[in-house]
C-alpha positions in Angstrom: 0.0 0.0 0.0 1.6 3.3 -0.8 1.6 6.2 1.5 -0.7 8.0 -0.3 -3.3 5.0 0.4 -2.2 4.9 4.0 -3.1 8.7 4.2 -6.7 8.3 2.9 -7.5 5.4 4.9 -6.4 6.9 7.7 -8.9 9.9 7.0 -11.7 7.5 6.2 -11.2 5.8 10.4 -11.6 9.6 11.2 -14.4 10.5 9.3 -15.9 7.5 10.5 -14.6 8.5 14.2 -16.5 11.7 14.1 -19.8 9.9 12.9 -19.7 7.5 15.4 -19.7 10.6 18.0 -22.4 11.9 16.9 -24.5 8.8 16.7 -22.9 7.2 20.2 -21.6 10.2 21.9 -24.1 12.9 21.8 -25.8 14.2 25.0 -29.0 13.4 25.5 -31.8 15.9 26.4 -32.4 16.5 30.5 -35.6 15.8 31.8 -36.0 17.4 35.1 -35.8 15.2 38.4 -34.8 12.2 35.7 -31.5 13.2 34.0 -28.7 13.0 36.7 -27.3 16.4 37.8 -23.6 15.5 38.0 -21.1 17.4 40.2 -18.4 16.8 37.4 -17.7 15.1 34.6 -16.0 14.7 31.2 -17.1 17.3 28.8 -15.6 16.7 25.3 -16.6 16.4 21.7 -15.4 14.1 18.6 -11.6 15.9 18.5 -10.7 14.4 21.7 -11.7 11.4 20.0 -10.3 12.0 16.9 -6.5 12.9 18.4 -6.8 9.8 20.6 -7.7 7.6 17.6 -4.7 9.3 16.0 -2.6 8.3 18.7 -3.4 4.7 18.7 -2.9 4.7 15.1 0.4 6.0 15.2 0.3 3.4 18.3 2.5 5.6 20.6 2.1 3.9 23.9 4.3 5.6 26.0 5.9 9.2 26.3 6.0 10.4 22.9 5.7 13.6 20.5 2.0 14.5 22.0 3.4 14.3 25.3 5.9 16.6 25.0 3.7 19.1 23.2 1.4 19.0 26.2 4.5 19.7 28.1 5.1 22.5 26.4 1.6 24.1 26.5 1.0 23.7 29.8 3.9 25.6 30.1 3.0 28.3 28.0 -0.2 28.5 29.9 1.2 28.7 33.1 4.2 31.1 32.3 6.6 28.5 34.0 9.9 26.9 32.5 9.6 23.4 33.2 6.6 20.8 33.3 6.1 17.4 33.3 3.4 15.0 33.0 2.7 12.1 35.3 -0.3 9.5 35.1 -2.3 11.1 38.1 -1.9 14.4 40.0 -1.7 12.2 43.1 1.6 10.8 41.4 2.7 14.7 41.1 2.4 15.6 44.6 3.9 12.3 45.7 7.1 14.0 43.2 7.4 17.1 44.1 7.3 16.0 47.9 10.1 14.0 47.1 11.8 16.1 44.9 12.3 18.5 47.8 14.0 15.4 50.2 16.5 14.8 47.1 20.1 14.6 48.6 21.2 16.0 45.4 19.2 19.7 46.3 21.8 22.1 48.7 19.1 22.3 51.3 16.9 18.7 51.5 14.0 18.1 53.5 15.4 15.5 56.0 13.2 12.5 58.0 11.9 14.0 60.8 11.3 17.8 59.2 7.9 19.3 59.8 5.5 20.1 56.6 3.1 22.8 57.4 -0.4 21.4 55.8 -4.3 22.0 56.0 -6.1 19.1 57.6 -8.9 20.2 55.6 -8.0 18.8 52.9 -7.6 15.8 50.1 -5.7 12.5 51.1 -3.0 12.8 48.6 -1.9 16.2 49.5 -0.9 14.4 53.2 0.1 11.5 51.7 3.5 12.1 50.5 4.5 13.7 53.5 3.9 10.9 55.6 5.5 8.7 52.7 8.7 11.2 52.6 9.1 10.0 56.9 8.4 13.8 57.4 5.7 15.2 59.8 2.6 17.2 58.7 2.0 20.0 61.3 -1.6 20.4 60.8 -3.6 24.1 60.8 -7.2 24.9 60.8 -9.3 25.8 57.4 -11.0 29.1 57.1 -14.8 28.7 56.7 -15.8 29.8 53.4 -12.6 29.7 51.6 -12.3 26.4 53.2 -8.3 27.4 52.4 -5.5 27.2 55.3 -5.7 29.8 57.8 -2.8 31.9 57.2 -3.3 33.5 60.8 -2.2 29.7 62.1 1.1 29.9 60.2 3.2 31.3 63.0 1.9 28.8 65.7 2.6 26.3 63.4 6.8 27.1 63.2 9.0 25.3 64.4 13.3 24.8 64.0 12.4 21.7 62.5 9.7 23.4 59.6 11.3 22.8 56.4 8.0 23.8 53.8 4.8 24.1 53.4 2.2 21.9 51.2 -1.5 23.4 50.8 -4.0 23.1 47.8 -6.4 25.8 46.4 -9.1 24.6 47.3 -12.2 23.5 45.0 -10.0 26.0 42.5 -10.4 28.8 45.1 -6.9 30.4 45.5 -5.1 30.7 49.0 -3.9 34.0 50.6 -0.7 33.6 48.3 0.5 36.7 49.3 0.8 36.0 53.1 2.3 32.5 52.8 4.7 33.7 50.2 5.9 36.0 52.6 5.6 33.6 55.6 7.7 31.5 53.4 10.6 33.6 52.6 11.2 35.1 56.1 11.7 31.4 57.1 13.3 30.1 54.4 10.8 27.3 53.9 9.7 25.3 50.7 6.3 25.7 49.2 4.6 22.8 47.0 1.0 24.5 45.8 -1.5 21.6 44.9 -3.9 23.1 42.3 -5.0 20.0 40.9 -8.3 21.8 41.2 -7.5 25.1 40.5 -6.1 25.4 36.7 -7.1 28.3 35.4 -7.7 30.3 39.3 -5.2 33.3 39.5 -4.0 35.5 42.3 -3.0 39.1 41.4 -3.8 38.1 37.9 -0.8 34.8 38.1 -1.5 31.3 38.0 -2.2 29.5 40.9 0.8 27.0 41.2 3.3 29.2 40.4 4.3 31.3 43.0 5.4 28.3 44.9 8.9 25.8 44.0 6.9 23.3 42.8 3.0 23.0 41.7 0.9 20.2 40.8 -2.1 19.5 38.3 -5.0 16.8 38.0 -6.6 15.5 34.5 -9.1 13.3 36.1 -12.0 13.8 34.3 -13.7 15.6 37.1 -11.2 18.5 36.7 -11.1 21.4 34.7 -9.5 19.3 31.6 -9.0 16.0 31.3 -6.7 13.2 29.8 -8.6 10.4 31.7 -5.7 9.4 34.5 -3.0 12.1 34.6 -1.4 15.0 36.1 1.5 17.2 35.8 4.3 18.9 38.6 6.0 22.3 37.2 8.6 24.5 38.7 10.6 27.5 37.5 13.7 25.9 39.5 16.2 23.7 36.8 17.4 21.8 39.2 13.8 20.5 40.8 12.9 19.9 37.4 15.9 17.6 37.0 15.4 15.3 40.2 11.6 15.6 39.3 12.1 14.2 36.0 13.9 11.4 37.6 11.6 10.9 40.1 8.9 10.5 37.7 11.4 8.3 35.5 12.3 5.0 37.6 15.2 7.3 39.9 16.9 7.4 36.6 19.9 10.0 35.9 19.2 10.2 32.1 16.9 12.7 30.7 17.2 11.3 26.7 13.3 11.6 25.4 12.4 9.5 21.9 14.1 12.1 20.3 17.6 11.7 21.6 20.6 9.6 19.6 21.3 6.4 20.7 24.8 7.5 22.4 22.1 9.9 24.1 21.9 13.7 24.2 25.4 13.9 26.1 27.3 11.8 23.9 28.5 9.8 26.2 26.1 7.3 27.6 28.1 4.5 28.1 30.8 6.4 29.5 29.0 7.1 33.0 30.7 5.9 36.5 29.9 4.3 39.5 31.8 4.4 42.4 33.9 1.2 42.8 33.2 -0.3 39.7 35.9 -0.8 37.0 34.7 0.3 33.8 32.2 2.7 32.5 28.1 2.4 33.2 25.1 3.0 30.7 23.7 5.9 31.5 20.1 4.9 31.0 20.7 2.7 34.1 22.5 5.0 36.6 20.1 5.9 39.5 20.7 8.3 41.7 17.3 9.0 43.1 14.6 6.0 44.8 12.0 6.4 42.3 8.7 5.4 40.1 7.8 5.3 36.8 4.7 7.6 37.1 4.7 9.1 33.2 1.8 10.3 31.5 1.1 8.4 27.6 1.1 9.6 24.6 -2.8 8.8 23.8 -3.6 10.7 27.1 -1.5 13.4 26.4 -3.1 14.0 23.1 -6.7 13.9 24.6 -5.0 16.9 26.9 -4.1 19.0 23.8 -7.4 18.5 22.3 -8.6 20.0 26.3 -6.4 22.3 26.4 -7.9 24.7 23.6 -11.0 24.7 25.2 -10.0 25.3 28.9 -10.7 29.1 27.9 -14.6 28.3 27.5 -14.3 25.4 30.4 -13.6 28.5 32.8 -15.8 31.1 32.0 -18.5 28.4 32.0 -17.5 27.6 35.7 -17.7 31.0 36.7 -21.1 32.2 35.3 -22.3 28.4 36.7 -21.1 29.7 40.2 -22.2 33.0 40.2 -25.8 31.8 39.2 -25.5 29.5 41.9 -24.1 32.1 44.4 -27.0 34.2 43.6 -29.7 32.0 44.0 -28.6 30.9 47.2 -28.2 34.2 49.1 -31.1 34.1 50.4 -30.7 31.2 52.4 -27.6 32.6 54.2 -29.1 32.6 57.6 -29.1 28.3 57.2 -26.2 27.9 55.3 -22.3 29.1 55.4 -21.9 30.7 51.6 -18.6 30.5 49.8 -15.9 33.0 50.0 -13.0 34.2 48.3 -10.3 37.4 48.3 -10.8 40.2 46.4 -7.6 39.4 44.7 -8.2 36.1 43.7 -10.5 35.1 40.4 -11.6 31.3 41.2 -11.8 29.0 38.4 -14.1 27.3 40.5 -14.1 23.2 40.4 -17.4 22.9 43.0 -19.6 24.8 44.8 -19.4 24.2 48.8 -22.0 24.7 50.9 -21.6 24.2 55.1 -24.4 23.9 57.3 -24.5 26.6 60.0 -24.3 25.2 63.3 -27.9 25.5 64.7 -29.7 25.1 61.4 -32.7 22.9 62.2 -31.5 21.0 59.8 -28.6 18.8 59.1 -26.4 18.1 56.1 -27.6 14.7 55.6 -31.2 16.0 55.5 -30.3 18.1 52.5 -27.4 16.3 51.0 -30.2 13.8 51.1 -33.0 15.8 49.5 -30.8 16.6 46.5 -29.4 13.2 45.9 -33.3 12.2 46.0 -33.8 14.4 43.0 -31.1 13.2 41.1 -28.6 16.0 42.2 -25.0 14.7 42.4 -23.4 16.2 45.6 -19.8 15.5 47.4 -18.9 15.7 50.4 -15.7 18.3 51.1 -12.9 16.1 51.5 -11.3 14.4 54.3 -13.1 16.9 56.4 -10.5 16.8 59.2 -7.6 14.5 58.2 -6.8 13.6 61.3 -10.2 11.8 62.2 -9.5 9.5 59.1 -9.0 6.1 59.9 -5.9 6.0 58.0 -4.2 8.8 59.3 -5.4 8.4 63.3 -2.2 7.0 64.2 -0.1 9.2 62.0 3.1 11.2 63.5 1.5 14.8 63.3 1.3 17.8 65.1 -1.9 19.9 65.3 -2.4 24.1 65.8 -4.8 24.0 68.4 -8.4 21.7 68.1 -8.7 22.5 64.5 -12.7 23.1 65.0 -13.4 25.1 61.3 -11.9 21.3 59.9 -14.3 19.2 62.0 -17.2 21.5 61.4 -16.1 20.7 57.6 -16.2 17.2 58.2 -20.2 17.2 59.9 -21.7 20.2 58.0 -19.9 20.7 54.5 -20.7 19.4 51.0 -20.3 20.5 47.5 -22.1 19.9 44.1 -21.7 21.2 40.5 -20.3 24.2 38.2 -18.5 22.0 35.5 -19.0 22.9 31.9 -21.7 20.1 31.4 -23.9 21.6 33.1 -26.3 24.2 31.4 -29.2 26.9 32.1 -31.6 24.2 32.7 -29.5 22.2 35.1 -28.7 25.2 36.7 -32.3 26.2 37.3 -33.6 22.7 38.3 -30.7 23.0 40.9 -32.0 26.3 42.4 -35.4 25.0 42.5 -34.7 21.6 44.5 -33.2 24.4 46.9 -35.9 26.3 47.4 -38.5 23.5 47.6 -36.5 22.2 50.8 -36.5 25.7 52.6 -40.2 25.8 51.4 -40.6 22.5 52.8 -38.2 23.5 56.2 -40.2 26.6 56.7 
């Protein structure tokens, strides 16, 4: 078959990809109190289709061209040097917090360093600090922002504080401005997870990267997604580095399918290790205790086909919310509204909601009410981390009786704003609302 054939029937399987989206694909109409009222979702059309197709064609199953594109416009996005894709954003905060303990970096985290963290919060933002053998030193939530209280920082210092590791909450960005400086008067590290937050700025810059190291999510309930994946991104050269190999088995070598097969140095079989004779391939000098935790071509090139649409994804979050916000005002006096700096512009992932103590209702009741009429709602979180059963018995230290963080875990919930969603989802949501308070009062 010549190439010219190869080239057509290639465009035929695409032709026949879009088709089959729009016969098998297609969202189907809502019917009110019938069609489920997700809190999230994927939202995507017959191009994300199309470039994975394209992928498996070409039949790239591992790091490859489309990943290194997405590299590089995520990068462009976020105005940072370095990123690189891993296959969750629970596999990028588990990096960067070990990126950070590197003996190779002047300053490592060492076992036993404290890890200022929210305990409001997501498992896997804890996780790799208790992995690392370093101690989370645990601070309340604020109530509405349901971000770490920045007023807790000091309390939370000690000579053995080495960094601090927060997230944005539902996309809703931090007081960056206060930690940052909090930060460099102690000379500590700062991993931001916005795995929820792509898009969210602060002073008009990207949540993520104010910090040493940031971290993304593409699960598909976040604001794009390439099924399983994430990403970790830093300004610093050297994080990236130890990062890279991190991500890469502990691997020294950096080669990509581009590189020669003496590698991009030119010298790969020409590599030492101490006490051994002759020279080492390079490919299989490790100097760091790692994973292989990559991101695949085929998912990478479902992110690109995202990626052009994240512009649309976050507008259509923020007029969700602000209908939302709206229509729930006047139900303040029963229910703790969400809240947010004046210098921060959410790209919000959820609306939460806490039920005021007192309220003579409880959240069950009305996460109860909702989920009765099809409405898809989440509760926020951990709540308090350190009531989980798996992190009980965890070597921690606390700020005090971290009670905004257990209200969170009774009283707090969130539902929808994602792009799938649409006027008359919107509406239907409002109107469950107000036929509990109708039904309350």
């Amino acid at each position: 078959m010549t190439n010219a054939e190869i080239r057509a029937l290639r465009e035929q399987i695409l032709d026949l990809v879009t088709e089959y989206y729009r016969v098998a694909h297609t969202p189907t109409p809502f019917v009110p109190g019938q069609t489920r009222v997700n809190y999230a979702g994927r939202v995507y059309d017959e191009r994300e289709l199309i470039s994975a197709v394209e992928a498996v064609l070409d039949f790239w199953l591992t790091v490859g061209p489309r990943v290194m594109t997405f590299e590089k416009e995520l990068a462009r996005l976020l105005g940072i040097r370095r990123v690189l894709t891993t296959n969750s954003g629970s596999s990028a905060n588990l990096i960067a917090m070990t990126a950070l303990c590197s003996r190779r970096r002047e300053r490592p985290l060492q076992p036993g360093d404290q890890v200022i963290t929210p305990a409001m919060g997501f498992s896997t933002t804890v996780a790799p600090i208790v992995q690392n053998n370093l101690t989370p030193v645990f601070v309340d939530c604020e109530l509405g922002t349901y971000n770490l209280d920045p007023t807790q920082l000091e309390a939370a210092l000690s000579e053995r504080t080495g960094a601090i590791f927060f997230a944005h909450t539902l996309g809703n960005p931090a007081d960056m401005e206060t930690v940052m400086a909090f930060a460099r008067e102690h000379e500590l590290y700062v991993i931001e997870d916005a795995c929820d937050a792509l898009g969210s700025t602060y002073d008009d810059q990207m949540v993520g990267t104010f910090g040493d190291l940031g971290t993304l999510s593409f699960y598909p309930a976040h604001h794009i997604t390439t099924g399983e994946g994430g990403a970790v991104f830093t300004d610093d050269a050297t994080l990236a580095r130890i990062a890279q190999s991190v991500r890469d088995w502990g691997r020294d070598c950096q080669c990509d399918y581009t590189s020669p097969p003496g590698g991009a140095c030119g010298r790969r079989f020409q590599w030492e290790i101490p006490g051994l004779a002759e020279p080492y391939d390079h490919r299989y000098l490790f100097v760091e205790v790692g994973y292989n935790l990559k991101m695949t071509d085929v998912q990478a090139a479902i992110g690109l086909a995202q990626l052009t649409k994240l512009p649309d994804f976050v507008a259509a979050r923020k007029e969700h919310f602000a209908r939302l916000y709206q229509g729930l005002k006047p139900y303040e006096e029963f229910l703790i509204l969400p809240a947010w700096s004046e210098r921060a512009d959410p790209a919000w992932f959820a609306f939460p909601l806490t039920v005021r103590p007192g309220a003579p209702f409880t959240r069950r009741d009305l996460t109860t009410f909702l989920e009765k009429r099809n409405i898809e709602t989440r509760l926020l979180f951990a709540g308090n981390i350190v009531q989980q059963p798996g992190y009980r018995h965890i070597r921690h230290r606390s700020v005090g009786a971290l009670p905004n963080s257990d209200l969170v875990l009774r009283s707090s919930f969130f539902f929808g704003v994602y792009p799938g969603l649409d006027d008359d989802r919107i509406a239907y949501v409002l109107s469950a609302f107000a036929d509990f308070f109708a039904n309350l009062l």
